[in-house]
C-alpha positions as CSV (number, residue, x, y, z in Angstrom):
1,X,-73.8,150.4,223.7
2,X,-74.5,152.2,220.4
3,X,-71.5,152.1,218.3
4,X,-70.5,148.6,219.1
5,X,-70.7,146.0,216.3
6,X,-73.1,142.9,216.5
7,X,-70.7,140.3,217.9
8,X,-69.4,142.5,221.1
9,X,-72.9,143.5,221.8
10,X,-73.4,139.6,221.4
11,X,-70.1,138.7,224.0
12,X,-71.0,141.6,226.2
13,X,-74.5,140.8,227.3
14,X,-73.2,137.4,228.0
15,X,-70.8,139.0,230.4
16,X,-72.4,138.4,234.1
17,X,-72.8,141.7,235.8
18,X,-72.1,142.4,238.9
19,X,-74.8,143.4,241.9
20,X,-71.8,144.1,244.6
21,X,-71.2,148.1,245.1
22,X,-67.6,147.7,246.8
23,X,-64.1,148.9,246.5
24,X,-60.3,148.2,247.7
25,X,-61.6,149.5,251.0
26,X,-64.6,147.8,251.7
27,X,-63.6,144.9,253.8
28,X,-66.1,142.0,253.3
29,X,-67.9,143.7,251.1
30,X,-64.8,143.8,248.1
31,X,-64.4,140.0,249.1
32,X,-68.2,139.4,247.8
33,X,-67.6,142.1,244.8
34,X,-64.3,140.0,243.8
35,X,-65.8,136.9,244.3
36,X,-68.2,138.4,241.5
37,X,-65.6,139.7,239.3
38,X,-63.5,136.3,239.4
39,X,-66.6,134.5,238.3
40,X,-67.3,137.1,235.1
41,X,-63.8,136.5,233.7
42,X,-64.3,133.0,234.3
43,X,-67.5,133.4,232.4
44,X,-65.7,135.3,229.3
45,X,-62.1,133.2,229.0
46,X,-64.7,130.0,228.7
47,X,-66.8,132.7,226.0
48,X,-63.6,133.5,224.1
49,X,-61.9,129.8,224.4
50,X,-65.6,128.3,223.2
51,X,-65.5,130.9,220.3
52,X,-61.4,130.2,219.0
53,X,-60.9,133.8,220.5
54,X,-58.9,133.6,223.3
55,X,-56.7,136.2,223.4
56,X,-55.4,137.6,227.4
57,X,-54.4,135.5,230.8
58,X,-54.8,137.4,233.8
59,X,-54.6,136.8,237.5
60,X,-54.3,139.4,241.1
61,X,-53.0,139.6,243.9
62,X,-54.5,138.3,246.9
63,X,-56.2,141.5,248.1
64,X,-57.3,141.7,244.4
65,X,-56.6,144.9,243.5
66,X,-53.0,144.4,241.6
67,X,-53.6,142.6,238.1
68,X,-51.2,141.3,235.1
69,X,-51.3,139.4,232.6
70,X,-50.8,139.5,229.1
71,X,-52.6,140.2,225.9
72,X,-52.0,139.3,222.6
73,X,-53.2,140.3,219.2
74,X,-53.0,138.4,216.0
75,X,-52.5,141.2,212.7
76,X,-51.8,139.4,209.3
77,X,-51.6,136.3,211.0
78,X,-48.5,137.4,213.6
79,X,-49.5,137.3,217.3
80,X,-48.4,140.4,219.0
81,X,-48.1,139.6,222.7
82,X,-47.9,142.2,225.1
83,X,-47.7,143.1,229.3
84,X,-51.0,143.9,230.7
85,X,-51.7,145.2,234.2
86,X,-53.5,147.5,236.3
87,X,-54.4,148.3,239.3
88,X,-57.9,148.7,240.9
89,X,-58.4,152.3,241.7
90,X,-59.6,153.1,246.0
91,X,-62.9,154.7,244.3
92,X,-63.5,151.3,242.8
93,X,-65.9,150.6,240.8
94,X,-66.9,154.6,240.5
95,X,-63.7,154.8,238.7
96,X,-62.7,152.7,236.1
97,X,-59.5,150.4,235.9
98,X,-56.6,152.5,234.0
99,X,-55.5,149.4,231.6
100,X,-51.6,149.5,231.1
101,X,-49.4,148.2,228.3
102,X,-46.3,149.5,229.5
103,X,-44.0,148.3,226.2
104,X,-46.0,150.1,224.4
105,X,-45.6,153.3,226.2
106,X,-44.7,156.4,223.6
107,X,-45.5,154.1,220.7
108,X,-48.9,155.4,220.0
109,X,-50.9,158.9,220.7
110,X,-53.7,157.1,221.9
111,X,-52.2,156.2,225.5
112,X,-50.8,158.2,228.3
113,X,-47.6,158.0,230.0
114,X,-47.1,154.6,232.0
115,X,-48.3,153.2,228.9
116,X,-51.7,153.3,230.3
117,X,-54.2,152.9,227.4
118,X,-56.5,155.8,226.1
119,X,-60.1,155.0,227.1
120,X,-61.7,158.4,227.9
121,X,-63.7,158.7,224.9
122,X,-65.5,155.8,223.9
123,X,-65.5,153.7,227.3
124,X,-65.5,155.8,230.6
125,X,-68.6,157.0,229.9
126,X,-69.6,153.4,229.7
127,X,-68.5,152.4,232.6
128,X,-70.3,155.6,234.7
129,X,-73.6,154.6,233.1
130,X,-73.4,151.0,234.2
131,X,-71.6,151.5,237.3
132,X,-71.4,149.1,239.2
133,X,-72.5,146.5,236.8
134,X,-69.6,146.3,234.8
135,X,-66.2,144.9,236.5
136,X,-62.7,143.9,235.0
137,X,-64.1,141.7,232.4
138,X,-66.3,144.2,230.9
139,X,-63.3,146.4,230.9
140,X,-61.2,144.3,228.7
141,X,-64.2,143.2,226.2
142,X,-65.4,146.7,225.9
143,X,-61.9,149.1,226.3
144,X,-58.8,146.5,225.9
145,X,-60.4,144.7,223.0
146,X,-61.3,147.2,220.6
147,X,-58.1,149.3,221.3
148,X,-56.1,146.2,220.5
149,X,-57.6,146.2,217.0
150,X,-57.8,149.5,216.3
151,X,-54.5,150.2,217.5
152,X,-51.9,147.0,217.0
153,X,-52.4,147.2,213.2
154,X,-51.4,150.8,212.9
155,X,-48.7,150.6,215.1
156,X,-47.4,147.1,212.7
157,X,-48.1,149.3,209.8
158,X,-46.0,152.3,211.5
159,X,-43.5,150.2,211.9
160,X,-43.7,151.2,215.7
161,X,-44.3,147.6,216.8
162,X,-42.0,144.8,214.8
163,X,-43.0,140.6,215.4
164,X,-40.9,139.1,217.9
165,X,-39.9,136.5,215.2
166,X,-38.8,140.0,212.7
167,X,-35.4,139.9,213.6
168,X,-32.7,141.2,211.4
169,X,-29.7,139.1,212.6
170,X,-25.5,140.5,212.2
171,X,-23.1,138.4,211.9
172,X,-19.7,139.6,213.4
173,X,-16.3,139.1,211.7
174,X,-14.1,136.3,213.7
């Protein structure tokens, strides 16, 4: 994890990792390796809500392997709130979660189309190394998080993203 500042080293080893080798298609087996992943988000929403740094909700489907949710970001003390989903790829947990954002599709160079958030760099080859320790919580602390707050203020600054609460109103003649 070289690279990473202090404090997500510090939130990331807290993280519970995972033991269960077990995708979409695994039967049983994905019911143990959800059970696992349900209880490392648990584990990090109580870390971020016990630290004044909550920022996502998320939920699945029954079978687990649709997700939303959203995210939000706070940038000169405005909270940007965005959709998040995914889904959980068949080759599961080889293959990391593609994280989407899909309002912010075409804002930014660092995603692809679908709005799917760019994460080849810095975090796939993560996510190989410590396969199949790492699960959907380690995905958001170590590829959602840092995107958000490397990408959310330049996009503000762009003027690609405006506050919900930024709104230039018009008044028609009567």
């Amino acid at each position: 994890m070289d690279g990473w500042d202090a404090s997500t080293k510090s939130v990331v080893t807290k993280i519970p990792l995972l033991a269960t080798r077990a995708g979409p298609r695994d039967g049983a087996e994905w019911t143990k390796r959800l059970k696992e992943e349900y209880q490392a988000l648990i584990k990090y929403m109580e870390m971020n809500k016990a630290n004044d740094n909550d920022w996502f909700r998320i939920s699945s489907g029954a079978d687990g392997t649709k997700w939303k949710g959203k995210c939000w970001y706070v940038h000169n003390l405005l909270k940007y709130e965005f959709d998040l989903q995914f889904d959980i790829p068949v080759t599961y947990p080889a293959t990391a979660p593609e994280i989407e954002l899909p309002e912010l599709d075409g804002k930014t160079a660092k995603m692809y189309r679908g709005g799917k958030i760019c994460l080849t760099i810095h975090f796939k080859p993560l996510w190989a190394k410590n396969c199949p320790r790492f699960g959907v919580a380690h995905a958001l602390c170590l590829g959602l998080a840092p995107w958000l707050a490397a990408e959310v203020p330049h996009l503000v600054e762009t003027g690609m993203i405006v506050h919900k609460d930024n709104v230039t109103i018009t008044k028609t003649a009567s």
